[in-house]
Backbone as a chain_set.jsonl record, in Angstrom:
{"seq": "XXXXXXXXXXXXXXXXXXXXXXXXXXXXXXXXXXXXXXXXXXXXXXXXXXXXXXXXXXXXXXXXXXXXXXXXXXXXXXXXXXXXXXXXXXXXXXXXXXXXXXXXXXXXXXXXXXXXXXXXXXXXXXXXXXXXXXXXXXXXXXXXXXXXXXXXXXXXXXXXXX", "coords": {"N": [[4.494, 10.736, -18.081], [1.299, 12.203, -17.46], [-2.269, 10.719, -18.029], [-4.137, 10.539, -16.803], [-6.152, 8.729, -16.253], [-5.937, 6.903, -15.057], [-6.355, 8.054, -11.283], [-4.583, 7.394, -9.502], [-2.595, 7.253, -10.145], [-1.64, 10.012, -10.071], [-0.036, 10.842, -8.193], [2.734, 9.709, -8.626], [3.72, 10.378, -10.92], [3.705, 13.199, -9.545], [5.762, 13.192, -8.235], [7.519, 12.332, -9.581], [8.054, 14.555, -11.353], [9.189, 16.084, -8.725], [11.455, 14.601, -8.628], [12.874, 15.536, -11.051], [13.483, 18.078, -10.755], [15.161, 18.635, -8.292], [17.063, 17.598, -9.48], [17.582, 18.681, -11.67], [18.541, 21.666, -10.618], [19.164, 24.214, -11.131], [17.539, 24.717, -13.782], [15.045, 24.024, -13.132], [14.423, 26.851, -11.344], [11.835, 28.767, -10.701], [8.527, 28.287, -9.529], [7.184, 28.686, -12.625], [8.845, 27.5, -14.611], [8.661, 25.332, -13.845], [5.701, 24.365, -13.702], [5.518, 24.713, -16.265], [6.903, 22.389, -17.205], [6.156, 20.273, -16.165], [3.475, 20.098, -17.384], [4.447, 20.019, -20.248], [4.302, 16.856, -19.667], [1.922, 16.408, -19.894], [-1.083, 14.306, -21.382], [-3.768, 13.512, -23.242], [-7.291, 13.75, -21.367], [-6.287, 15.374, -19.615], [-4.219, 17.371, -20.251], [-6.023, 18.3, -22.111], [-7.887, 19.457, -20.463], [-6.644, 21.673, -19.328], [-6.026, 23.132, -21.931], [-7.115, 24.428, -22.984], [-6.529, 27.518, -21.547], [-4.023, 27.69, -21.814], [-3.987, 28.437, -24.745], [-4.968, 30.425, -24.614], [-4.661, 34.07, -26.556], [-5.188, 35.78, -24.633], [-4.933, 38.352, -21.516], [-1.891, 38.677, -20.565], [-1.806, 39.039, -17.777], [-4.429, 38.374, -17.207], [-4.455, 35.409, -17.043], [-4.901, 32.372, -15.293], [-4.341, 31.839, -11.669], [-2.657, 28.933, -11.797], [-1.144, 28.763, -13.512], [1.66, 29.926, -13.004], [2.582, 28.957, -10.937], [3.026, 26.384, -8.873], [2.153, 25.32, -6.522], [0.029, 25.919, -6.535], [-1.04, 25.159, -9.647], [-0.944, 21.733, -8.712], [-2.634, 21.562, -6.73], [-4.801, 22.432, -8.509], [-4.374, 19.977, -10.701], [-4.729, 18.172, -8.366], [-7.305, 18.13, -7.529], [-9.03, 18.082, -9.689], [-7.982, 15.829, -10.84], [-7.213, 14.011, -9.272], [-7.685, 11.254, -6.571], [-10.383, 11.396, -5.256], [-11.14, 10.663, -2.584], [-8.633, 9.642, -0.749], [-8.738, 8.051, 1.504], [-11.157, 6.722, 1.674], [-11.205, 5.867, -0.728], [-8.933, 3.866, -0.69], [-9.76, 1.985, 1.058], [-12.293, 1.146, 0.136], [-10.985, -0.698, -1.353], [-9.351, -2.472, -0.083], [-11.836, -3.584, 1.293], [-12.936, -4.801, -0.997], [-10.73, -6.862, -1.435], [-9.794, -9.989, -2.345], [-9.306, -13.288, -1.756], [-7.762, -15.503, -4.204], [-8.41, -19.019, -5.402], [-6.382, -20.517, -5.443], [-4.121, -19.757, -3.701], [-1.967, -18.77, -1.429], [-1.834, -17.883, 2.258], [0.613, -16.177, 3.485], [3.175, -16.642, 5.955], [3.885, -14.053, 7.026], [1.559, -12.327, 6.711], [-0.013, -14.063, 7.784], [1.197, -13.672, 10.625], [0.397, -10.634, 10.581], [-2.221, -10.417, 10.674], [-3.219, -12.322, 12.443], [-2.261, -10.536, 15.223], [-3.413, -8.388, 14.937], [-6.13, -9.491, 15.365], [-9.133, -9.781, 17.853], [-8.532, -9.828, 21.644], [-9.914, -11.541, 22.886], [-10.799, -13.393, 20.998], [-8.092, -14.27, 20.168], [-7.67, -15.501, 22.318], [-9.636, -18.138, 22.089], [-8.931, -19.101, 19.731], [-5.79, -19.837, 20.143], [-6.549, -21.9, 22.396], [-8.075, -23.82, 21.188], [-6.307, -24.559, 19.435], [-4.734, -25.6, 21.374], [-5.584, -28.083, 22.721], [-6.042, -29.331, 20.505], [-3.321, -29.658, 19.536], [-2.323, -31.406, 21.597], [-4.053, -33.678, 21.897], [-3.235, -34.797, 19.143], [-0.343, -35.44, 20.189], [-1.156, -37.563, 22.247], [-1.834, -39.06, 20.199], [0.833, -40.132, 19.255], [3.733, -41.975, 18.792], [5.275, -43.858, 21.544], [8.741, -43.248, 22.288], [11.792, -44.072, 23.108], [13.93, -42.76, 24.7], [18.069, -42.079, 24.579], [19.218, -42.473, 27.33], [17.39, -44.585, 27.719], [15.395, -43.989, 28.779], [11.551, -43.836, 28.594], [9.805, -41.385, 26.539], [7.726, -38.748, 25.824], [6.263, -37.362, 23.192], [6.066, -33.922, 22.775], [6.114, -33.284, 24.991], [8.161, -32.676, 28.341], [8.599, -34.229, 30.617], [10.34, -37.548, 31.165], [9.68, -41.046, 31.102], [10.653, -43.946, 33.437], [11.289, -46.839, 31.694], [11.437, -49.489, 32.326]], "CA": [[3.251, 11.161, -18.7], [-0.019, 11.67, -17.019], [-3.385, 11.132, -18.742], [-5.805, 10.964, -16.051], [-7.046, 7.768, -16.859], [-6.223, 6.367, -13.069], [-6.159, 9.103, -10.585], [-3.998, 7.11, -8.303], [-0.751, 7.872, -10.751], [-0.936, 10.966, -10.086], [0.934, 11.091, -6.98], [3.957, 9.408, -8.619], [4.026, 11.699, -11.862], [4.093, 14.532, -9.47], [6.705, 12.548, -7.169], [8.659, 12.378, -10.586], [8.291, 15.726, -11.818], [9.753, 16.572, -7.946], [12.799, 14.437, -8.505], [13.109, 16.213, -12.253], [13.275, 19.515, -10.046], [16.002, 18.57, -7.885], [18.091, 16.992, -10.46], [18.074, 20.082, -12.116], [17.943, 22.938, -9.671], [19.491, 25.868, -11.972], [16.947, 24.636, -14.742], [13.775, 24.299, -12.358], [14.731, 27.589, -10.678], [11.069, 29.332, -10.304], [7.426, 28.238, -10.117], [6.61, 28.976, -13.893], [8.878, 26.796, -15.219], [8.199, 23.468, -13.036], [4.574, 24.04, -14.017], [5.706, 24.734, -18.019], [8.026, 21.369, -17.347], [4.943, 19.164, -15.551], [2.635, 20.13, -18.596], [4.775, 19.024, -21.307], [4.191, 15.473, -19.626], [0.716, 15.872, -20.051], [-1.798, 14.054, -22.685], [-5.333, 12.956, -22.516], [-7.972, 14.775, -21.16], [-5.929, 16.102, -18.452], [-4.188, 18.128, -21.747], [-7.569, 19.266, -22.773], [-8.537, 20.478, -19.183], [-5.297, 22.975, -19.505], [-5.437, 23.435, -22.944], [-7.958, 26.43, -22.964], [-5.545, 28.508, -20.77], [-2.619, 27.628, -22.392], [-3.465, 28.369, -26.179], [-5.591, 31.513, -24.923], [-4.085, 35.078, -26.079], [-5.865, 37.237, -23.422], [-4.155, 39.343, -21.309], [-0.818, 37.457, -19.317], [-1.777, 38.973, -16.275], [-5.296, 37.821, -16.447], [-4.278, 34.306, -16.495], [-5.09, 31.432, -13.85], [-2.583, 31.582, -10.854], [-1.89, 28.057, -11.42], [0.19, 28.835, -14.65], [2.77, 30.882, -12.687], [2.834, 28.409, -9.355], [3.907, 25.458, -8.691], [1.373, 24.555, -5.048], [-1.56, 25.966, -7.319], [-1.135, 24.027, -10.359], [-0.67, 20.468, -8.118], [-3.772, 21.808, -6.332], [-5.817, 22.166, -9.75], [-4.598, 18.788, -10.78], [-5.445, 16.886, -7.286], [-8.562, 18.782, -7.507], [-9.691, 17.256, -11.045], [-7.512, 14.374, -11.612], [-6.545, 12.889, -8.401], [-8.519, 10.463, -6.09], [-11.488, 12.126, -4.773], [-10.976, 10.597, -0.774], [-8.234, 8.916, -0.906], [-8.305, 7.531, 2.799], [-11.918, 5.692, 1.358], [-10.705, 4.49, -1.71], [-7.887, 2.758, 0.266], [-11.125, 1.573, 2.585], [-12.731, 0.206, -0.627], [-10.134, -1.945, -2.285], [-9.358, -3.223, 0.788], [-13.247, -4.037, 1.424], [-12.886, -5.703, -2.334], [-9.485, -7.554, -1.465], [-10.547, -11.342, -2.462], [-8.158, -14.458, -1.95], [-8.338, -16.345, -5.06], [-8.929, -20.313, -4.798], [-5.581, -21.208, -5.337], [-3.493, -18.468, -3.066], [-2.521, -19.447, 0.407], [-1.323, -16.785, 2.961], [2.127, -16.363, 3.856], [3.313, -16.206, 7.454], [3.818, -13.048, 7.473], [0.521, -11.809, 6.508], [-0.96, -14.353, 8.623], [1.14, -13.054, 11.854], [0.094, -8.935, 11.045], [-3.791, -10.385, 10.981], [-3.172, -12.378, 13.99], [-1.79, -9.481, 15.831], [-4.636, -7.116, 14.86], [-7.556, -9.683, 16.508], [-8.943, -8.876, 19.169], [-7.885, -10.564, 22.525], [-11.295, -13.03, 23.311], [-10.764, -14.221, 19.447], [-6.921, -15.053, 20.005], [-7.745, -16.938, 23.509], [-10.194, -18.861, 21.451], [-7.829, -19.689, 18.61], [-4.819, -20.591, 21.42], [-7.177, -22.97, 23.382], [-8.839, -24.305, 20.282], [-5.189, -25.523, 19.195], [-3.715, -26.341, 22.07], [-6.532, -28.887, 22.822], [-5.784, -30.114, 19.003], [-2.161, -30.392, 20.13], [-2.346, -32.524, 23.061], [-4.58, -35.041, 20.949], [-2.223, -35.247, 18.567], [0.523, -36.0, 21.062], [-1.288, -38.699, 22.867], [-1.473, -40.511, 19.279], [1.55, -40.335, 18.955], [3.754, -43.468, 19.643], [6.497, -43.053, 22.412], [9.916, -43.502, 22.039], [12.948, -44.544, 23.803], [15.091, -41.877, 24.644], [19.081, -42.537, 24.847], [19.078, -43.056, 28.464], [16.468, -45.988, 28.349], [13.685, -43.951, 29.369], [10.432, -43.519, 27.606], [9.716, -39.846, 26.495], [6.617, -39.032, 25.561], [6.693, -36.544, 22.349], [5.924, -32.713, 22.969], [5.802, -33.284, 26.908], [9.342, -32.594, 28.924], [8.692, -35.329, 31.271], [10.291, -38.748, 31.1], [9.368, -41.99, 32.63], [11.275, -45.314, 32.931], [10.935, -47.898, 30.4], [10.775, -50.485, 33.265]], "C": [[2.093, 10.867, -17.744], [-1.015, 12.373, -17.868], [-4.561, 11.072, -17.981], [-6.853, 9.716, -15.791], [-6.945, 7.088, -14.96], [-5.732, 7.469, -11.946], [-5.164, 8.551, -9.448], [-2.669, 7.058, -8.92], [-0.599, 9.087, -10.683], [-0.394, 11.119, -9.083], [2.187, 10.333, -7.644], [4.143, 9.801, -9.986], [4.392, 12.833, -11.377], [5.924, 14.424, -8.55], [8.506, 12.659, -8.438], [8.818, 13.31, -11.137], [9.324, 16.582, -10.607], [11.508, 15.878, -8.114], [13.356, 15.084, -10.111], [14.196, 17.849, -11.752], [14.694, 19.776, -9.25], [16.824, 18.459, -8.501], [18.384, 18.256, -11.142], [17.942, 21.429, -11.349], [17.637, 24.374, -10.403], [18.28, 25.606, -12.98], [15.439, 25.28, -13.984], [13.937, 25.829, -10.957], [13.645, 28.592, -9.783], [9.864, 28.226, -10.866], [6.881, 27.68, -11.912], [7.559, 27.522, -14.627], [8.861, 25.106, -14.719], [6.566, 23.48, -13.945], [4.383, 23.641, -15.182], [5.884, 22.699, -18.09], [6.895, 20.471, -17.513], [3.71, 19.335, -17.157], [2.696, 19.794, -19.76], [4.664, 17.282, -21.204], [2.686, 15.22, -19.337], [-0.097, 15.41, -20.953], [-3.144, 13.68, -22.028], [-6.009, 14.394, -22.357], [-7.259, 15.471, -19.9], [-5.173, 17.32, -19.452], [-5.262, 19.012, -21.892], [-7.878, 20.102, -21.799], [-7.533, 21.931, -19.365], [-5.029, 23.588, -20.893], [-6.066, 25.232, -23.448], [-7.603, 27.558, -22.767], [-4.865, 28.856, -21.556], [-2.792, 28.046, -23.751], [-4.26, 30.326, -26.125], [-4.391, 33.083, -25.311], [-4.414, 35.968, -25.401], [-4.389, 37.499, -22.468], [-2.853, 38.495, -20.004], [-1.148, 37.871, -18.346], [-3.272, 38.592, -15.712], [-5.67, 36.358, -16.511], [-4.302, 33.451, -15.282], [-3.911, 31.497, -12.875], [-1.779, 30.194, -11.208], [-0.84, 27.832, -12.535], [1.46, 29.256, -14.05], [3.157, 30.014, -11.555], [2.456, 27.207, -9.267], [2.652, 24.785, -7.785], [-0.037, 24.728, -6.192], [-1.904, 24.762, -8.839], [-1.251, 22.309, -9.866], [-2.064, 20.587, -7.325], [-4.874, 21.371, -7.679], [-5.877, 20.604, -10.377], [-4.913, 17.786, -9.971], [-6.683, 17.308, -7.575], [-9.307, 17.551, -8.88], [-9.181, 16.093, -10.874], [-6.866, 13.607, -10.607], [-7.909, 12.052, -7.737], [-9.247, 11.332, -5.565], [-11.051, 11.836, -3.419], [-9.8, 9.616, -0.643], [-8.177, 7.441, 0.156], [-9.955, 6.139, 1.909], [-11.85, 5.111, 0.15], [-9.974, 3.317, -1.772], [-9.064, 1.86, 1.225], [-11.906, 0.365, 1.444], [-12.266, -0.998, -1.482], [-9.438, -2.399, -1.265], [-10.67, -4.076, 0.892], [-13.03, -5.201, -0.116], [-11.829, -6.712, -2.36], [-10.506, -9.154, -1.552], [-9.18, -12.253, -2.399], [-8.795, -15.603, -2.99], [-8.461, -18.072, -4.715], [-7.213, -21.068, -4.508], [-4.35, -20.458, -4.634], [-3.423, -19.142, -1.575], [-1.811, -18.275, 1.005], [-0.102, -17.005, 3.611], [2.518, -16.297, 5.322], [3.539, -14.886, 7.785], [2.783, -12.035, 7.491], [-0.37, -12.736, 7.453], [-0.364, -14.076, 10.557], [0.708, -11.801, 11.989], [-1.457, -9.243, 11.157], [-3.862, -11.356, 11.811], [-3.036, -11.141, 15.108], [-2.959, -8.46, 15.684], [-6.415, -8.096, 15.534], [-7.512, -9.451, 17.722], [-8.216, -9.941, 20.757], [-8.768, -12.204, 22.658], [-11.301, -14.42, 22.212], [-9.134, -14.989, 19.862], [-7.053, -16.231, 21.399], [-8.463, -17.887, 23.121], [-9.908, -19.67, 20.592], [-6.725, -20.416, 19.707], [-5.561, -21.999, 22.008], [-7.668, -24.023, 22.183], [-7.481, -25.589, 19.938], [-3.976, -26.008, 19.907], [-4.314, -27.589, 22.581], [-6.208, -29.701, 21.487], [-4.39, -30.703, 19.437], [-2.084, -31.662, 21.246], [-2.999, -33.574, 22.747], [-3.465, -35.213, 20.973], [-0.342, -35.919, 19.485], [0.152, -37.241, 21.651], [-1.451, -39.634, 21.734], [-0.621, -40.595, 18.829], [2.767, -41.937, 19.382], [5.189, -42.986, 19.942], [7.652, -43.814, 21.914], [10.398, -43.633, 23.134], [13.801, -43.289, 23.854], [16.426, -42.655, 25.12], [19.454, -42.997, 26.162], [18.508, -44.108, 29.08], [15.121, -45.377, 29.176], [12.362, -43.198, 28.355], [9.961, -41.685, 27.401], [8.11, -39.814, 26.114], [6.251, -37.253, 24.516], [5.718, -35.265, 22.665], [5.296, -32.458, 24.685], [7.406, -33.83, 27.361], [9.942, -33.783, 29.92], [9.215, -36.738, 30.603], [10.048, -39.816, 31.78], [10.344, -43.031, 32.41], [10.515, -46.374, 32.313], [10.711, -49.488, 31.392], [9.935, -50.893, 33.777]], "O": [[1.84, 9.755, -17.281], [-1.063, 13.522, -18.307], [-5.692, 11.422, -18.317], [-7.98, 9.739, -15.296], [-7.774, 6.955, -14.06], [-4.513, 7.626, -11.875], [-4.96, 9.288, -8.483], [-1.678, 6.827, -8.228], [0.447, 9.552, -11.135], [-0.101, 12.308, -9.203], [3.021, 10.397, -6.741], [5.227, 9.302, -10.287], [5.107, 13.608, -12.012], [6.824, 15.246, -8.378], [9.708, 12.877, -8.289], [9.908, 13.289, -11.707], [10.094, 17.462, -10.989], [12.527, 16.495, -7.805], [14.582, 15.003, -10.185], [15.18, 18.392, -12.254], [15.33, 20.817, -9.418], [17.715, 19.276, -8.266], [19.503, 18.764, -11.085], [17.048, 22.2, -11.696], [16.712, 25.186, -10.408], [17.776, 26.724, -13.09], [14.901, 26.379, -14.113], [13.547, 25.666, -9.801], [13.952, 29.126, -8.718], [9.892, 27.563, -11.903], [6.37, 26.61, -12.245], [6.917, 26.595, -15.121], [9.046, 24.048, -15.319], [6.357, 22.605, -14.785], [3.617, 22.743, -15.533], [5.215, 21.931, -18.782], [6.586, 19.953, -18.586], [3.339, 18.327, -17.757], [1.76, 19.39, -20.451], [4.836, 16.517, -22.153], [2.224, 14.234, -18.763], [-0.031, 16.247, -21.854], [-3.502, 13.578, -20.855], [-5.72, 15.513, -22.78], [-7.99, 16.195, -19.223], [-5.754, 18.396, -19.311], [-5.295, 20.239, -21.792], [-8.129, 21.289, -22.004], [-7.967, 23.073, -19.514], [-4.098, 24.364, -21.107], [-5.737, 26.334, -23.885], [-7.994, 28.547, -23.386], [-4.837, 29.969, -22.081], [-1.687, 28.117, -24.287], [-4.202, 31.178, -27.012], [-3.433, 33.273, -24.562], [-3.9, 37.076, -25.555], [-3.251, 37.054, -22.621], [-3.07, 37.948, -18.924], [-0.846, 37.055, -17.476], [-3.569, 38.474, -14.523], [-6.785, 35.949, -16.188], [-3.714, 33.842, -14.274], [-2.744, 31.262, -13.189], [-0.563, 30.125, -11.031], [0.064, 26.996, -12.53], [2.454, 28.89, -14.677], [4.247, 30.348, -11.09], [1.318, 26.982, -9.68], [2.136, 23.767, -8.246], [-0.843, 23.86, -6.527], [-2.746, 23.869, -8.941], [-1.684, 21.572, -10.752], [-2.677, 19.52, -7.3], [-5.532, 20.337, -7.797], [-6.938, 20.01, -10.567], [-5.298, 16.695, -10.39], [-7.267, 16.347, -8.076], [-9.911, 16.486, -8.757], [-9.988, 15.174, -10.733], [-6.09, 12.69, -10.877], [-9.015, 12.156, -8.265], [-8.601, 12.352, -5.325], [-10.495, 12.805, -2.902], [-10.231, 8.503, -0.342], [-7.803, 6.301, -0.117], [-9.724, 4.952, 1.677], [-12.337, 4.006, -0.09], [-10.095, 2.274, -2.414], [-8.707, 1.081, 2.109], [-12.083, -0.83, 1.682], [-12.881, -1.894, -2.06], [-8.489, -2.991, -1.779], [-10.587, -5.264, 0.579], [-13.015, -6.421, 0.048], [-11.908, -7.516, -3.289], [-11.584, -9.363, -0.996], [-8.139, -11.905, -2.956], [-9.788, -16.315, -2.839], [-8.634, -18.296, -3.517], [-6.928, -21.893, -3.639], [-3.336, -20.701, -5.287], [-4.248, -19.72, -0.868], [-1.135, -17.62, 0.212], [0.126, -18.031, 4.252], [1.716, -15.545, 5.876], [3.359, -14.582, 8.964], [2.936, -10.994, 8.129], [-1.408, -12.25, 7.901], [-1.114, -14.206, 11.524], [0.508, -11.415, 13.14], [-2.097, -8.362, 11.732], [-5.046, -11.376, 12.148], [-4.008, -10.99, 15.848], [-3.23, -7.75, 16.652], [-7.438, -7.562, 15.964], [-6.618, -9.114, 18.498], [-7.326, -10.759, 20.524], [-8.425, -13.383, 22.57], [-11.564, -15.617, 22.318], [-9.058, -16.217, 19.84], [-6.662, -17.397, 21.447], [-8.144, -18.906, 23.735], [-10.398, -20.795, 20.502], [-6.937, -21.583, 20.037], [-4.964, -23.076, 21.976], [-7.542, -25.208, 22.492], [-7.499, -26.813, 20.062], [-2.898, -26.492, 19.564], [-3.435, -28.356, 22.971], [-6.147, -30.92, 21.644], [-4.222, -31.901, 19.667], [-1.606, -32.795, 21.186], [-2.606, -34.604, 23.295], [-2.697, -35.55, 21.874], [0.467, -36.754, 19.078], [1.023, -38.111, 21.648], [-1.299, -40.838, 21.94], [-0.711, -41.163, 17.741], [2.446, -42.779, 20.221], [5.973, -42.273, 19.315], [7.562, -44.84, 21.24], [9.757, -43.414, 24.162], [14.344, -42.928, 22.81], [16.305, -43.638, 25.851], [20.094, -44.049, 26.149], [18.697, -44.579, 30.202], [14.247, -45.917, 29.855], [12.422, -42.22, 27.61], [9.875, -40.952, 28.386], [7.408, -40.825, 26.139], [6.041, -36.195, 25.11], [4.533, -35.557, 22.822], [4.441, -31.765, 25.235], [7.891, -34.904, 27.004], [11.098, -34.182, 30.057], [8.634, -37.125, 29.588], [10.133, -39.767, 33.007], [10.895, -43.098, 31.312], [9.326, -46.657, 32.456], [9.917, -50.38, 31.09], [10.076, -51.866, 34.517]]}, "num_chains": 1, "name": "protein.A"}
C-alpha cells in the first residue's frame, strides 16, 4: 500500500509492485494491467489524486496515457508523490544527522570518516597521537624480558639489565 504520506516509500512500493510483475509474468502481461494492479494498492490522497480519472465515464480513448502505461503512470506518481530532489533530501538528513549523548561510533564508521579527511587533517591527527604515544610509553615501567634484558614497552630495542 502506498498513501503518500512519506514520499520516500515510494520507491519500494514500486520496487514491490516490480517483483509482483515478475512473479506473475502471464498475469502482468501488458501495461494496463500493472497500472490496474499498482492502483488497487493505493489509499490516501494518492487514491484521490487518481480517483477523478478512474470513476470518470468520458470517452476511453480520451483518457490520461498514464492509465494504459506502465513508464507514464510511475512518472505521474514520482511527479506528485515522490521526493521532490532526491539527491538534496539525502544532503539534508545527512546535514540533520545528530549523535545522541549516549551513542559512541563504531570502528567502522570511524575508519570511512577517517578515510574521507583530508590529508593536512590526518597528518595532524597521526602526529598529535603519536606524540601521545611515546608519553605514554616512557611512563610506563620496564620489564625484564626472558633473556635478562630490559625491554622497554612499544620500542623494539632492548638493553641489558646490567
Amino acid at each position: 500500500m502506498f498513501d503518500g504520506s512519506d514520499p520516500k516509500k515510494l520507491c519500494m512500493f514500486l520496487v514491490q509492485c516490480k517483483l509482483n510483475f515478475q512473479d506473475r509474468p502471464h498475469t502482468f502481461h501488458n501495461d494496463q494491467t500493472k497500472v490496474t494492479f499498482a492502483q488497487s494498492y493505493l489509499k490516501g490522497m494518492v487514491l484521490q489524486w487518481f480517483e477523478p480519472n478512474l470513476l470518470s465515464d468520458s470517452d476511453p480513448d480520451d483518457h490520461p496515457l498514464w492509465m494504459d502505461n506502465w513508464k507514464e503512470f510511475v512518472i505521474e506518481l514520482q511527479t506528485n508523490f515522490g521526493p521532490h530532489d532526491p539527491v538534496v533530501d539525502a544532503k539534508h538528513e545527512l546535514d540533520c544527522l545528530q549523535m545522541k549523548e549516549n551513542q559512541r561510533i563504531n570502528n567502522a564508521l570511524r575508519h570511512h570518516f577517517y578515510t574521507g579527511l583530508p590529508d593536512h587533517i590526518k597528518d595532524e591527527e597521526v602526529d598529535a597521537h603519536y606524540w601521545e604515544r611515546k608519553e605514554e610509553i616512557q611512563h610506563q615501567p620496564k620489564s625484564i624480558t626472558p633473556t635478562g634484558k630490559q625491554a622497554n614497552p612499544g620500542n623494539n630495542s632492548t638493553q641489558d639489565s646490567s
